[in-house]
C-alpha positions in Angstrom: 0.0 0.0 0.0 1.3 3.8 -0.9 0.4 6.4 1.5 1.4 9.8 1.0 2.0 12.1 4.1 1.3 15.7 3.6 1.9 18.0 6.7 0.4 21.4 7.2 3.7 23.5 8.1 6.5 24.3 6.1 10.1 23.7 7.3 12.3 26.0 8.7 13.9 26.7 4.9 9.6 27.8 3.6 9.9 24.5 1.6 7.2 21.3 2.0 7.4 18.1 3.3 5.6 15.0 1.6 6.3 11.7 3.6 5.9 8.2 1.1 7.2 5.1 2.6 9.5 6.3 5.0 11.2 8.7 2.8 11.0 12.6 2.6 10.3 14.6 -0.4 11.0 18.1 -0.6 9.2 20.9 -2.3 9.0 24.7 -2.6 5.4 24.8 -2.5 2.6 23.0 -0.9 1.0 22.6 -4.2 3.9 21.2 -5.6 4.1 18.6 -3.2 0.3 17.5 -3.4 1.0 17.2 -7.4 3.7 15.1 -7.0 1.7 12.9 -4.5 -1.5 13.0 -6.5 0.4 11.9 -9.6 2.0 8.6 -7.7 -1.2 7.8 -6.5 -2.5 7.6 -9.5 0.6 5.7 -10.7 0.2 3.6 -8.1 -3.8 2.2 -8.7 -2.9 2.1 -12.3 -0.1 -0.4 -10.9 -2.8 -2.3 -9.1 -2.9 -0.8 -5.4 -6.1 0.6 -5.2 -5.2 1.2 -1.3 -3.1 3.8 -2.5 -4.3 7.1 -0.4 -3.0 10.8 0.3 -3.1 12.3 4.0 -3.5 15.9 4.5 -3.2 18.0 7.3 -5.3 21.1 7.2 -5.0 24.0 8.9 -6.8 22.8 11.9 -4.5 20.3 12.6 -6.9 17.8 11.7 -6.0 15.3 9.2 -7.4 14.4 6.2 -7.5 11.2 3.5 -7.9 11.2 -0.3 -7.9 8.6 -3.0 -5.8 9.1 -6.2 -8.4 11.9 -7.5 -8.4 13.8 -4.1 -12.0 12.5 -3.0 -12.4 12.1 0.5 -11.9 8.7 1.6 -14.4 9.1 5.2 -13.6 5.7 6.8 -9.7 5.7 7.5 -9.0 6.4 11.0 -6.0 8.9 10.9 -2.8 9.1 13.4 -0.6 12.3 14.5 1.8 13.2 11.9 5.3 12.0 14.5 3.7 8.2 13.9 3.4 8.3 10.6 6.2 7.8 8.7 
């Protein structure tokens, strides 16, 4: 299963943080960051993982999942952000 992390804050440097797998992606902008994960989603169910999901944390702190197409997916229970990846 591909699960894409994407945190609320920037870094210290302004840039973005996406979390995949236990690595860290960087990227100047939050948009940027959710384009990249969106896109290997996608890659990803076309690969045969339809698991494949994108968790967002919004400005309240309160995080969010998506499927491949950024629909909410209402049923996964989410975690805090330090036990995610």
């Amino acid at each position: 299963m591909k699960k894409f992390y994407l945190p609320y804050s920037a870094s210290e440097s302004s840039d973005w943080s996406l979390y995949a797998n236990g690595k860290a992606f960087t990227f100047h902008s939050r948009r940027e960051a959710l384009a990249f994960a969106t896109d290997q989603c996608r890659k990803a169910v076309a690969a045969g993982d339809k698991s494949a999901m994108i968790s967002i944390e919004g400005l309240d702190g309160q995080w969010r999942t998506f499927d491949s197409s950024l629909s909410p997916i209402l049923n996964e229970p989410m975690q805090r952000a330090g036990s995610q990846h």
